[in-house]
C-alpha positions as CSV (number, residue, x, y, z in Angstrom):
1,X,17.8,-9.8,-38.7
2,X,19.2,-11.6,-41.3
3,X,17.6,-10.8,-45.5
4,X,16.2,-14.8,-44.7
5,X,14.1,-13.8,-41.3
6,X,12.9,-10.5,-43.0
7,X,11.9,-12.5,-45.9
8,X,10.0,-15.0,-43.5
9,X,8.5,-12.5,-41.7
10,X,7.0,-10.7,-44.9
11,X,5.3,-14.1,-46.2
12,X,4.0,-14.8,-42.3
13,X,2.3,-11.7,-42.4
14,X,1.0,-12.1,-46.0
15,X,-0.5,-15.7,-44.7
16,X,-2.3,-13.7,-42.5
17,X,-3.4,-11.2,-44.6
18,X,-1.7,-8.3,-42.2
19,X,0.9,-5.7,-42.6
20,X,4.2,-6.1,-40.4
21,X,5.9,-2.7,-40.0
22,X,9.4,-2.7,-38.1
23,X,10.9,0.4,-36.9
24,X,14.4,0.4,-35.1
25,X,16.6,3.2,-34.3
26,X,19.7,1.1,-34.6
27,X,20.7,-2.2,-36.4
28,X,24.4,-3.9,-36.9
29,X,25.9,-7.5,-37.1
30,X,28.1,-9.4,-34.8
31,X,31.4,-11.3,-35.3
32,X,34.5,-12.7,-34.2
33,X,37.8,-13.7,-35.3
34,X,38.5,-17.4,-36.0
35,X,39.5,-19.4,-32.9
36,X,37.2,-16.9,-30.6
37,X,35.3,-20.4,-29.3
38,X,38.3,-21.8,-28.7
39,X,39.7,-18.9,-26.5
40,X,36.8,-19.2,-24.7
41,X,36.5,-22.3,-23.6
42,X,40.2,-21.9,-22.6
43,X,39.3,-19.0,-20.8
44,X,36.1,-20.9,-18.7
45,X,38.6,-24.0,-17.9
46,X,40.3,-21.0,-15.6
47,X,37.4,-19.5,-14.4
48,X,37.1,-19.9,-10.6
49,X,33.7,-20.6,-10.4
50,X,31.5,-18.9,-8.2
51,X,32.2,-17.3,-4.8
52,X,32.9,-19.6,-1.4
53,X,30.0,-19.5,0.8
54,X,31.6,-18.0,4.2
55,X,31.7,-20.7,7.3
56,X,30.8,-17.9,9.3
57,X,29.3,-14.9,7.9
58,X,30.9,-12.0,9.1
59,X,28.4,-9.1,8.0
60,X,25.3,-8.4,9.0
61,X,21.8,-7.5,7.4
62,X,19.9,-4.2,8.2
63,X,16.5,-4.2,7.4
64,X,14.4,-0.7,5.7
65,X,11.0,-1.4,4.8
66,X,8.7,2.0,5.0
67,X,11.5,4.3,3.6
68,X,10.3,4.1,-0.2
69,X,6.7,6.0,0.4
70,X,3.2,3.6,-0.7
71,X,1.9,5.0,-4.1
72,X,5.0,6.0,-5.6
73,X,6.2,4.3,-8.6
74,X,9.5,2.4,-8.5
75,X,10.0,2.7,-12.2
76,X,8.2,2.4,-15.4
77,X,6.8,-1.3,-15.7
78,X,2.8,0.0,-15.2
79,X,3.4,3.3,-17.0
80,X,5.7,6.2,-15.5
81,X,4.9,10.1,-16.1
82,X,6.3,12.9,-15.0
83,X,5.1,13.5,-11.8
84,X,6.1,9.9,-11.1
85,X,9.4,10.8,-12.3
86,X,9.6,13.7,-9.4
87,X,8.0,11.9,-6.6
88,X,10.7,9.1,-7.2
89,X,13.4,10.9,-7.3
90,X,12.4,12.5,-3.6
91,X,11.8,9.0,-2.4
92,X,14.9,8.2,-3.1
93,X,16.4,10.8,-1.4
94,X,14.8,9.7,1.3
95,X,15.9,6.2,1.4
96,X,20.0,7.1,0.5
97,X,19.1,9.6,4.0
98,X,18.4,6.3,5.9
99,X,21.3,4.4,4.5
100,X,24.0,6.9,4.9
101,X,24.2,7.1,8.3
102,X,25.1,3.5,8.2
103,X,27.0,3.1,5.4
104,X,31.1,2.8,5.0
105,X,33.4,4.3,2.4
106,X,32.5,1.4,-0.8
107,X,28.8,0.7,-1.3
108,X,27.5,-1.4,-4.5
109,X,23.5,-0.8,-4.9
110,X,22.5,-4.0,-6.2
111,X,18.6,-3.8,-7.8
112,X,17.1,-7.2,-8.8
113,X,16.1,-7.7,-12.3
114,X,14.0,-5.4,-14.0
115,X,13.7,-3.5,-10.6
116,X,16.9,-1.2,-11.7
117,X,15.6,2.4,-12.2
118,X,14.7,2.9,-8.4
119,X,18.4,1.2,-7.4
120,X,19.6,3.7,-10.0
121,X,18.2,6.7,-8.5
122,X,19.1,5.8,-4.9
123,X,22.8,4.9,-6.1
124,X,22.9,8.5,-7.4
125,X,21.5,10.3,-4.0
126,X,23.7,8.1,-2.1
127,X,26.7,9.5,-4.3
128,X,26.2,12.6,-2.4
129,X,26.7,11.2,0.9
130,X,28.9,8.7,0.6
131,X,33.1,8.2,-1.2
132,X,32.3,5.6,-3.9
133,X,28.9,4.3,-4.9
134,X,28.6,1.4,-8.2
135,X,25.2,0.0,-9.4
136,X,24.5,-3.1,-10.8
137,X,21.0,-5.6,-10.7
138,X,20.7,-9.0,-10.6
139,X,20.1,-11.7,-13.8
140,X,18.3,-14.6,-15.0
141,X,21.3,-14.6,-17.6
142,X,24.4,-16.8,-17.2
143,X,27.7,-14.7,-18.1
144,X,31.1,-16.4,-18.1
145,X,33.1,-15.5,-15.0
146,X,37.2,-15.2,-15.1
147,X,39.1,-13.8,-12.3
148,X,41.5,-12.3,-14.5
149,X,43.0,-8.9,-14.8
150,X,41.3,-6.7,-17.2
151,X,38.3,-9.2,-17.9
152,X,34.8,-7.6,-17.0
153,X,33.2,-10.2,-14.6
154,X,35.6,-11.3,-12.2
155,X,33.2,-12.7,-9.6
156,X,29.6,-14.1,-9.7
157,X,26.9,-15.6,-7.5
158,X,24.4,-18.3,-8.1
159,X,21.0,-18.2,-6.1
160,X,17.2,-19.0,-6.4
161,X,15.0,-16.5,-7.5
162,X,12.6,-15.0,-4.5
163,X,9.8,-13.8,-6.4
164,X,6.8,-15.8,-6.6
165,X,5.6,-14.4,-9.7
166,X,8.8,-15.5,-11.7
167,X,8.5,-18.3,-13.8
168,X,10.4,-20.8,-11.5
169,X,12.7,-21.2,-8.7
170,X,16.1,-19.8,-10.9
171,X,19.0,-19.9,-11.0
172,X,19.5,-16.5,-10.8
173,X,23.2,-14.6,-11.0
174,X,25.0,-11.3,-9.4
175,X,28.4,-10.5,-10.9
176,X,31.1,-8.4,-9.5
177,X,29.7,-8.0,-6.0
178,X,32.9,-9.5,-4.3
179,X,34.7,-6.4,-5.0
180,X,35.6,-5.0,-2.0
181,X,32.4,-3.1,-1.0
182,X,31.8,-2.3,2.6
183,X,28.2,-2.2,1.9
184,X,25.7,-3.9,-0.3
185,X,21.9,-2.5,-0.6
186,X,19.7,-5.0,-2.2
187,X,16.7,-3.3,-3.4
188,X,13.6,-5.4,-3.6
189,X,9.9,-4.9,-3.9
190,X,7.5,-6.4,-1.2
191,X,6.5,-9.9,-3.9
192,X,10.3,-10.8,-3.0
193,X,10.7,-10.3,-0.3
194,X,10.3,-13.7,1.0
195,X,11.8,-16.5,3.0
196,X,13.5,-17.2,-0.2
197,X,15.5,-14.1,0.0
198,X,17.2,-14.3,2.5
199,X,18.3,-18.1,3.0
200,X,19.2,-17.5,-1.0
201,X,21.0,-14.1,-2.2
202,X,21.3,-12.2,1.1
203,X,23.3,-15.5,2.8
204,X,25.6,-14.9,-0.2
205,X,26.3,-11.4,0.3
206,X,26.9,-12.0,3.4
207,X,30.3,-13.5,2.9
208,X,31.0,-10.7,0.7
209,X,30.7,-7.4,2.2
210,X,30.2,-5.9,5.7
211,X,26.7,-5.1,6.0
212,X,24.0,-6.1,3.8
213,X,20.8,-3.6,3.8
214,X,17.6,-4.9,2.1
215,X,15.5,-1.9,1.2
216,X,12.0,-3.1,0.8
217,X,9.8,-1.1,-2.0
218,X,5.7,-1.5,-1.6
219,X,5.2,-3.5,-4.9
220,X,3.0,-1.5,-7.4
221,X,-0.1,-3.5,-8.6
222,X,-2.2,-1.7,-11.2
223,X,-5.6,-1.5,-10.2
224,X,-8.3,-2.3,-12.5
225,X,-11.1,0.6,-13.0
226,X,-14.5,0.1,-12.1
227,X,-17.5,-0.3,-13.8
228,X,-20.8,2.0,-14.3
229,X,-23.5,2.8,-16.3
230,X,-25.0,2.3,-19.0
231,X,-22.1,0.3,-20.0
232,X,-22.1,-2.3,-17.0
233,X,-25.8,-2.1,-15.1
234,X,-28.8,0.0,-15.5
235,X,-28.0,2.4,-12.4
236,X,-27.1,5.9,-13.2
237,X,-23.0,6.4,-13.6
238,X,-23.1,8.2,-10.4
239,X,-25.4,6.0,-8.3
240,X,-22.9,3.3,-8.0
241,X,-19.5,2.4,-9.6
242,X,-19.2,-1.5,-9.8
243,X,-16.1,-2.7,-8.9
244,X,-16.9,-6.1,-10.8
245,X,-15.2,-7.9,-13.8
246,X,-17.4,-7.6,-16.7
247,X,-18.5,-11.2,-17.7
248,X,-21.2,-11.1,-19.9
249,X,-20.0,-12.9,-22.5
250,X,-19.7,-15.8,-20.8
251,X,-22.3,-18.3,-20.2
252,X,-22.3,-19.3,-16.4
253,X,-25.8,-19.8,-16.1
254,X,-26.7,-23.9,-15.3
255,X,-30.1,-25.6,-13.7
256,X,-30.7,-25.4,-10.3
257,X,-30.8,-28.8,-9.6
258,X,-27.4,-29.4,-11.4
259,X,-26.0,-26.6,-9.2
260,X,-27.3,-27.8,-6.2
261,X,-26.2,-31.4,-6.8
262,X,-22.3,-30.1,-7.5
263,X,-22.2,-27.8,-4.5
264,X,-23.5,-30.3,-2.0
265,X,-21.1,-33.1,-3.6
266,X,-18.4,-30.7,-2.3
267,X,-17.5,-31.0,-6.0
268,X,-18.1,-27.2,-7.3
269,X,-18.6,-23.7,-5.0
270,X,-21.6,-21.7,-5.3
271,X,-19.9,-18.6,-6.8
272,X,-18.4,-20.5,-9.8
273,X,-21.5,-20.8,-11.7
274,X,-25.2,-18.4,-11.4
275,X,-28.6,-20.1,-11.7
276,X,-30.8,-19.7,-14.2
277,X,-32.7,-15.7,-13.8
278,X,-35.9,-16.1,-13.0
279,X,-38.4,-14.7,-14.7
280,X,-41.7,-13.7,-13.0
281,X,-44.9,-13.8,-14.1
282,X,-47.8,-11.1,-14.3
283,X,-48.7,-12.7,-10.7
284,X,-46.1,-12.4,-9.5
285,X,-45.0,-9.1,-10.6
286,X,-47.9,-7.5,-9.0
287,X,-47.2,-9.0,-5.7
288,X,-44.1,-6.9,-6.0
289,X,-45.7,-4.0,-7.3
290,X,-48.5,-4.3,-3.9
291,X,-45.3,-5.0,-1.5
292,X,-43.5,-2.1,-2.8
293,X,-46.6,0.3,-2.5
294,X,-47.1,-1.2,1.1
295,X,-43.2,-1.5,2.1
296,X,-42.2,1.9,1.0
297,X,-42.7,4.2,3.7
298,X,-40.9,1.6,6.2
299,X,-38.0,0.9,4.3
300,X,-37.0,4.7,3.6
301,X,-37.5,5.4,7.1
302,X,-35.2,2.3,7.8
303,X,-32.6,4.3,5.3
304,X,-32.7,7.2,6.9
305,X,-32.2,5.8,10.2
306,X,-29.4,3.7,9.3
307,X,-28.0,6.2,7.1
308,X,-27.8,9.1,9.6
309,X,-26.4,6.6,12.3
310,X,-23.4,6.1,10.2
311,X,-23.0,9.7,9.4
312,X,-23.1,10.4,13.0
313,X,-20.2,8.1,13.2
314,X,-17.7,7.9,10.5
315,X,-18.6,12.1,9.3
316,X,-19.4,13.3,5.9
317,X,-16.2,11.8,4.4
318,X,-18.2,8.4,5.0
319,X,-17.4,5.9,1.8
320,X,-20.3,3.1,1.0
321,X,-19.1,0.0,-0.5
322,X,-22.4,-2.3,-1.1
323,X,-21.9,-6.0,-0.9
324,X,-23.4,-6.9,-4.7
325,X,-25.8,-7.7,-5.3
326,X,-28.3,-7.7,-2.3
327,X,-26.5,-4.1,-1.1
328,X,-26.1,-2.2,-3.6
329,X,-29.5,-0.9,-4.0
330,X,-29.7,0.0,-0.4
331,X,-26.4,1.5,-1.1
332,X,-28.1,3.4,-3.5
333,X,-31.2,4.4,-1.3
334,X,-28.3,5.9,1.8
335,X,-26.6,7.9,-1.1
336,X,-29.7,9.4,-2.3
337,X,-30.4,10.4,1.6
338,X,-27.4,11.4,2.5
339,X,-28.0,13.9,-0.4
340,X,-31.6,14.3,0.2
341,X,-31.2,15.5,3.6
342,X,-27.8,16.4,4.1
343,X,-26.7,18.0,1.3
344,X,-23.9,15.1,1.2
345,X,-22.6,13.5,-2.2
346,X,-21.3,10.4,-0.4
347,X,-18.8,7.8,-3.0
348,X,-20.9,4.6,-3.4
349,X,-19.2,1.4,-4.6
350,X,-20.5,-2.4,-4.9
351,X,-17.7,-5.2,-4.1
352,X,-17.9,-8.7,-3.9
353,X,-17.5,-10.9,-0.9
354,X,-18.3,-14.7,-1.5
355,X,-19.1,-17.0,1.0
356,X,-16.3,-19.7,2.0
357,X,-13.8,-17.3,0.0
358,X,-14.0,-13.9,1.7
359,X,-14.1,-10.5,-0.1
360,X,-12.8,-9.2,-3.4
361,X,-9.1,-8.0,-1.7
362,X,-8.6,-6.2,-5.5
363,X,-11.3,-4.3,-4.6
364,X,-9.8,-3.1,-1.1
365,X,-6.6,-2.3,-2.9
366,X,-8.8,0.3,-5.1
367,X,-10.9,1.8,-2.2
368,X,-7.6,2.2,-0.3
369,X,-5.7,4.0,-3.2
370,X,-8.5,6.2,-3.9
371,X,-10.0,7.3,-0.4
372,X,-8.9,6.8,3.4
373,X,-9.6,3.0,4.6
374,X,-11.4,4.4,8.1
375,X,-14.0,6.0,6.2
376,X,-15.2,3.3,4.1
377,X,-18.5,1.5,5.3
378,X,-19.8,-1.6,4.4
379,X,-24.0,-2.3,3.2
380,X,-25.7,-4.7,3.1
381,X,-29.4,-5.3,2.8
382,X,-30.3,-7.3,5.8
383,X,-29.0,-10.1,7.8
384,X,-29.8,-13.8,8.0
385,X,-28.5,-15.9,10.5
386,X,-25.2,-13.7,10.5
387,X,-22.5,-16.0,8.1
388,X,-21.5,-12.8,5.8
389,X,-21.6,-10.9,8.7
390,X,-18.8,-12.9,10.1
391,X,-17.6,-13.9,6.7
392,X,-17.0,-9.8,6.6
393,X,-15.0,-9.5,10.1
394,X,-12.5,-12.2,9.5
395,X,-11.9,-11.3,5.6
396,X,-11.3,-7.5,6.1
397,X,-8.9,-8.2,9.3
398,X,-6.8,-10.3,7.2
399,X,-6.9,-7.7,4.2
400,X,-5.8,-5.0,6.7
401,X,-3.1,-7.5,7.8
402,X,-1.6,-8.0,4.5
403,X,-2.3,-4.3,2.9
404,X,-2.0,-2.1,5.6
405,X,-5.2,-0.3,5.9
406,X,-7.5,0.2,8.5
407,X,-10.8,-1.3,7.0
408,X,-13.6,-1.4,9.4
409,X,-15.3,-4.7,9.7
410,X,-18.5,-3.1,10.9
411,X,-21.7,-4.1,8.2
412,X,-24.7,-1.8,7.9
413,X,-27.6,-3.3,7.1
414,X,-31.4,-2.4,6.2
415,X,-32.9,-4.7,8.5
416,X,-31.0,-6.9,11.5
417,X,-33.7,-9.7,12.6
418,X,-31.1,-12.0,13.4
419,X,-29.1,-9.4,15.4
420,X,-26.0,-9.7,14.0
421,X,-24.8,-6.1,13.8
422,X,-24.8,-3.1,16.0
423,X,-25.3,-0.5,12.7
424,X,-28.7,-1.0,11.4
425,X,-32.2,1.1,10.5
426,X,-34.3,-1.9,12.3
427,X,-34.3,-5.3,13.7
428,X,-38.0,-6.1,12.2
429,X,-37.9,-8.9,10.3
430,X,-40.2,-7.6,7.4
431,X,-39.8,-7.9,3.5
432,X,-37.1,-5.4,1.3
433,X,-39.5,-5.5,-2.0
434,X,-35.7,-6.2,-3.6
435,X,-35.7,-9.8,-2.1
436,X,-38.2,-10.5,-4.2
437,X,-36.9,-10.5,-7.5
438,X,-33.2,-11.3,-8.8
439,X,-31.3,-8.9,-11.2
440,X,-34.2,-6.9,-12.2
441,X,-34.0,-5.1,-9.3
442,X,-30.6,-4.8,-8.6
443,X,-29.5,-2.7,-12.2
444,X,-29.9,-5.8,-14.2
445,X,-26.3,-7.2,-12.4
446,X,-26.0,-10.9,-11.4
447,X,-25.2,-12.1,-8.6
448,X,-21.3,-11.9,-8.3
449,X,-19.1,-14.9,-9.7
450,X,-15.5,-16.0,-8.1
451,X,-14.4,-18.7,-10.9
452,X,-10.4,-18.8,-11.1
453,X,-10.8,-20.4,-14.8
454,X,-12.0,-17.3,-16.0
455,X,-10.5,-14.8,-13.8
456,X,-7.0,-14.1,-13.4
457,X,-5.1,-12.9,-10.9
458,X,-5.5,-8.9,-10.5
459,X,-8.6,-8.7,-11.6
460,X,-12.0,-8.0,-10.0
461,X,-14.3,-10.6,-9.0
462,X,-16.8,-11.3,-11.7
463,X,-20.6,-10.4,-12.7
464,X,-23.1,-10.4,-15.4
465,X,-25.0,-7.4,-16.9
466,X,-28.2,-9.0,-18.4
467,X,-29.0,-6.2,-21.2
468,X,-31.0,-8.0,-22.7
469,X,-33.9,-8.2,-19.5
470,X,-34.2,-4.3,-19.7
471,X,-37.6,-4.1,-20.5
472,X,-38.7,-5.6,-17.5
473,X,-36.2,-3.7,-15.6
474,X,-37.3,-2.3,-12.3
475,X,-34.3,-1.1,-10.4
476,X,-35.0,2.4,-11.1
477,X,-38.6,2.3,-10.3
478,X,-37.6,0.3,-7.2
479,X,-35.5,3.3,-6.2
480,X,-37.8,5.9,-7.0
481,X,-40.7,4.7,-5.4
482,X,-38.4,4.4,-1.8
483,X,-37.3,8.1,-2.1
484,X,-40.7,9.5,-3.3
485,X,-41.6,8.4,0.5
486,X,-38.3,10.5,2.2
487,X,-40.1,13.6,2.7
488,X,-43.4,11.7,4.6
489,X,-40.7,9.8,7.1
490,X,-37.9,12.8,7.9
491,X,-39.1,14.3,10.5
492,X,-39.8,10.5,12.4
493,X,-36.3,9.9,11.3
494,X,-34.7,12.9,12.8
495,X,-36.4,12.4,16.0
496,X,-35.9,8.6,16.5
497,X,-32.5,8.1,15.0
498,X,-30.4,9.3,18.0
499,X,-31.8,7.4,20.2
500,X,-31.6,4.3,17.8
501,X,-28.4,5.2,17.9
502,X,-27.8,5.6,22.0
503,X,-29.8,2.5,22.6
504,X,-28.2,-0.9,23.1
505,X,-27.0,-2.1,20.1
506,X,-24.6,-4.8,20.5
507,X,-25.2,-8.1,18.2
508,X,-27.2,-11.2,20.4
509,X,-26.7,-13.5,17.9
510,X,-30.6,-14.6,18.3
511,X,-30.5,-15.5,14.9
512,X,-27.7,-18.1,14.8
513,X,-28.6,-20.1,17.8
514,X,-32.3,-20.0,16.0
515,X,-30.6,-21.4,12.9
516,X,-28.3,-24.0,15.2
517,X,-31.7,-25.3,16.8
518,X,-33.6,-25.7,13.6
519,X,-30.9,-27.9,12.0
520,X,-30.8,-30.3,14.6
521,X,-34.7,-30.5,14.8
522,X,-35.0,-31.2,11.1
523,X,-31.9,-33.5,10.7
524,X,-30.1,-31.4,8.4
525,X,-26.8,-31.1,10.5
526,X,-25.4,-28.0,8.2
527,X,-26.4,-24.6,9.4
528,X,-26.0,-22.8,5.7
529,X,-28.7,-25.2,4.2
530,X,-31.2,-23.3,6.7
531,X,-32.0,-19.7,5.4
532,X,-33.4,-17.5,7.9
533,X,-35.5,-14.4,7.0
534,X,-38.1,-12.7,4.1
535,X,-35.1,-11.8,2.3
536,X,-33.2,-15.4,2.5
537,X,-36.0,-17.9,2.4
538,X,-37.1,-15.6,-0.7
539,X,-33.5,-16.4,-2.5
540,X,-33.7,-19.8,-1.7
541,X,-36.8,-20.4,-3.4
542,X,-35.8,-18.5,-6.6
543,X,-32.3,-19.8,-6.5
544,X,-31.7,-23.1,-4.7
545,X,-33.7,-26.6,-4.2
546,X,-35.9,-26.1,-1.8
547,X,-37.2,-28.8,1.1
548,X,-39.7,-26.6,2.9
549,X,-40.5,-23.0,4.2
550,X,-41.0,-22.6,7.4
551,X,-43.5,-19.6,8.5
552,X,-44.6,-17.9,11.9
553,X,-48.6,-18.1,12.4
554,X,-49.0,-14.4,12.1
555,X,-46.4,-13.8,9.4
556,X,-49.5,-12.5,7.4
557,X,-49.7,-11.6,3.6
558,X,-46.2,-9.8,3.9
559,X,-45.5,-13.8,2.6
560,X,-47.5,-14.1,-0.2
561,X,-44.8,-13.9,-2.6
562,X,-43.0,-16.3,-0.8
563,X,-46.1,-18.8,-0.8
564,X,-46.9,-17.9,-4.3
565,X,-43.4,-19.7,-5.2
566,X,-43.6,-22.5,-2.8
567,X,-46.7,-23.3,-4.1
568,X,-45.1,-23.4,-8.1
569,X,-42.6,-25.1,-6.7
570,X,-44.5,-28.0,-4.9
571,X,-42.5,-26.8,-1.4
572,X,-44.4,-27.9,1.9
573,X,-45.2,-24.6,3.7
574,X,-45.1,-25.2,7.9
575,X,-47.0,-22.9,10.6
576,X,-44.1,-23.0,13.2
577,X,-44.5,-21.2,16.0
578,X,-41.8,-19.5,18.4
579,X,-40.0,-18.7,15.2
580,X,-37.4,-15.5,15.6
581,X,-37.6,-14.8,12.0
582,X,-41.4,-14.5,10.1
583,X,-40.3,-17.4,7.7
584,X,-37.0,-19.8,7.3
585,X,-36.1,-21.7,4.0
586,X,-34.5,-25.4,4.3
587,X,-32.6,-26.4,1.8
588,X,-32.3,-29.4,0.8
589,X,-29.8,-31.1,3.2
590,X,-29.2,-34.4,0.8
591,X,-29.8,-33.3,-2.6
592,X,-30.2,-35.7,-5.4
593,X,-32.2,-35.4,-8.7
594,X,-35.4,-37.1,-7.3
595,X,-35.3,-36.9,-3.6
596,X,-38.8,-36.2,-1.4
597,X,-38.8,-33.3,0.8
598,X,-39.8,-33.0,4.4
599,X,-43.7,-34.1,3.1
600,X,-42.1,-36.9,1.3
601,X,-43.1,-34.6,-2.0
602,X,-40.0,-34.9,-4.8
603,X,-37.6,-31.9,-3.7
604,X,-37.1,-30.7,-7.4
């Protein structure tokens, strides 16, 4: 830097009331003689230009991908140490093996980019295998080319960059490949290898050399780290680890009614906003408090049926990953049995899967790098009319498509009543206390957000941590009160689970044709505006605009929350008989500020 740009720096850093230290190992001028500009541009009037593209390409391309192990670092972009320095070296071994074999007497190893210490250290193992090995990378940087004796770049090539994440299609340049080589191995990680590639660079090389190998690194992605308490969530650090964006600071929260008006518009997605937390009142609170005290008992032993069903099946290696927010405290609840009666410390993690969107594939990437895909098992807490469940099956094949893992698509749930899943601890449609109330039950998290205006590519999908609701905070107590009951339902549990487990369990999909026949009947004519289930019509009423609830004759005071907040809400409540579920929310199929419900009362 010139005395004028070190002066300028020093009074920037003044205006900002900072300190600018600069610390460089080396430091020089450039210059050249007078006329050097002239010489030049002599010199690039006599420059032949780029290669000829070959009529006929006369080499051919040979394909590795799998010969650079998954996990081991290509070079020091995300942080290198030293054991990344010996695990590359012996994976490059391995690839300059599988080239050898194939290779003649002249091979250039050609990296792209910044991708140049992996093409470095395969160039050097493939020195010992084969006569004469160069190395040289791709660049975004023009360089003049002049086929003359003596001058450094004698040849160059012009092409497209490959790599979506560049900033733009190119151009992009190689120099001094046309120099005779038998062989030319393009290293490239998996982002570019594209379509792109090979109509672009490789159709180049292929007029320039014999055989063209494209050796395919995995591309290296670092993983974000999850979250746990107290930091992020009222759980205990080793009750869960939340594999959620923290977004607390940012205010998400809008009115229902607003909500509901931009999703059905088709003009906003459910998952880019949260509604408003509801509160409860002392009421209400102690209709929790009385469903807990009577609910207990049957939900543990529904945990330890459902728990012990899945260790019969995937072992004691057996991962959780709760779908947040509804699963994670019945992730919780098979943990603490798993430990309770097994002795078993079993990893428990909450992801995200969003409706319409599929699940948080960031998060797969972390549950893959850190434990065996196969083991990992999905919870929920019960089943409605089966979307997630579905949702869940097409999302995780087309993560194990693109990742290569081996993901199960299999949910366990609590309860199944819409018999949508073959790993469950019952099919009862009765209430999960946790239904009842929003984050104060679930370790003070929201409900998760997928909003690509906050987000950015790489990280987690998103949640809230409501500290400031702790001191009506229940999640623990929630917890507590389940497990107290463990002791008074293991021996039930040990002696009905294997047969649970031998019975027929295959899904019937009851549920959804419930749900199909419903919307017609009502006029609705959109199946995810009906809610089936305690649990559903429960987070209808607390979160959406509801048009009525729909309740079985002998549903009993298992629905008296569920009444208590139709009632506040002025939502018609209708006996319907034959019902598959105890109770069904509607909502609203054409919502507008001020529209009647299925009574003609005003839907908001």
């Amino acid at each position: 830097r010139r005395d004028d740009d070190r002066t300028a720096m020093a009074r920037f850093a003044a205006e900002l009331g900072a300190r600018v230290d600069v610390v460089s190992l080396a430091a020089g001028t450039v210059s050249w003689p007078a006329g050097f500009p002239a010489a030049v541009a002599a010199l690039a009037d006599r420059t032949p230009g780029p290669l000829p593209a070959a009529t006929e390409p006369r080499a051919r391309v040979v394909r590795h991908v799998g010969a650079w192990p998954p996990g081991v670092r290509e070079g020091g972009r995300h942080g290198f140490t030293t054991a990344d320095v010996g695990a590359a070296r012996n994976a490059a071994a391995a690839v300059a093996t599988a080239l050898a074999g194939d290779c003649g007497e002249r091979v250039l190893v050609l990296g792209t980019e910044e991708l140049m210490y992996a093409p470095t250290l395969i160039a050097l193992e493939l020195a010992e295998r084969v006569a004469s090995v160069r190395v040289s990378s791709t660049t975004r940087s023009p360089v003049l080319v002049v086929d003359e004796p003596g001058y450094p770049i004698r040849t160059g090539l012009t092409f497209p960059s490959s790599d979506p994440a560049a900033d733009g299609p190119g151009p992009r340049f190689a120099y001094n490949v046309g120099d005779g080589f038998t062989d030319v191995v393009l290293v490239v990680d998996a982002d570019a290898d594209t379509p792109e590639l090979q109509a672009g660079l490789v159709e180049q090389l292929l007029s320039c050399t014999e055989r063209v190998h494209v050796v395919v690194l995995p591309s290296h992605r670092p993983l974000p780290q999850p979250l746990r308490g107290p930091d992020f969530g009222s759980y205990a650090p080793d009750e869960v680890a939340w594999l959620l964006t923290d977004l607390s600071a940012v205010a998400l929260e809008a009115p229902t009614e607003e909500r509901e008006e931009a999703i059905q518009a088709g003009g906003a997605h459910y998952a880019e906003s949260l509604p408003v937390e509801y509160q409860p009142d002392a009421e209400y609170q102690q209709l929790f408090e009385q469903a807990l005290d009577e609910a207990a008992a049957r939900i543990a032993y529904a945990v330890g049926v459902v728990t012990e069903i899945v260790l019969a099946e995937r072992g004691p290696s057996s991962v959780l990953a709760s779908l947040a927010r509804a699963g994670t405290p019945v992730g919780v609840l098979m943990r603490r049995w798993a430990l309770y009666a097994h002795g078993l410390t079993l990893p428990h993690y909450a992801v995200s899967i969003v409706r319409g969107r599929g699940i948080d594939v960031q998060a797969l990437r972390y549950l893959a790098a850190q434990h065996t895909s196969s083991d990992v098992v999905f919870v929920d807490g019960w089943t409605g009319k089966g979307a997630i469940v579905r949702e869940l099956a097409a999302a995780v094949h087309e993560a194990n498509r693109t990742l290569g893992t081996a993901f199960s698509p299999e949910l366990a749930v609590l309860a199944d009543p819409g018999s949508c899943v073959s790993t469950f601890g019952t099919r009862e449609d009765f209430l999960v206390p946790s239904a009842c109330l929003n984050s104060t039950v679930s370790g003070l998290v929201s409900r998760t957000v997928l909003n690509w205006e906050i987000l950015v590519p790489g990280q987690f999908h998103g949640a809230k941590f409501y500290r400031d609701l702790a001191p009506v905070d229940v999640s623990g107590h929630f917890l507590d009160a389940i497990a107290a009951r463990f002791p008074d339902v293991v021996d039930e549990v040990v002696r009905d689970w294997p047969a649970s487990q031998a019975a027929d369990r295959a899904p019937t999909w009851a549920g959804w044709a419930d749900v199909e026949a419903l919307s017609e009947r009502y006029g609705i004519g959109d199946v995810t505006l009906v809610k089936p289930g305690v649990g559903e019509t429960t987070r209808v009423l607390l979160r959406r605009v509801p048009w009525a609830v729909l309740v079985r004759p002998d549903a009993g005071p298992e629905l008296d929350h569920v009444r208590l907040l139709a009632e506040r809400r002025g939502v018609p409540v209708h006996e319907v008989a034959g019902l598959t579920y105890r109770c069904v929310g509607l909502i609203h199929p054409r919502y507008t500020r001020g529209a009647t419900g299925a009574d003609g009362r005003a839907a908001s």
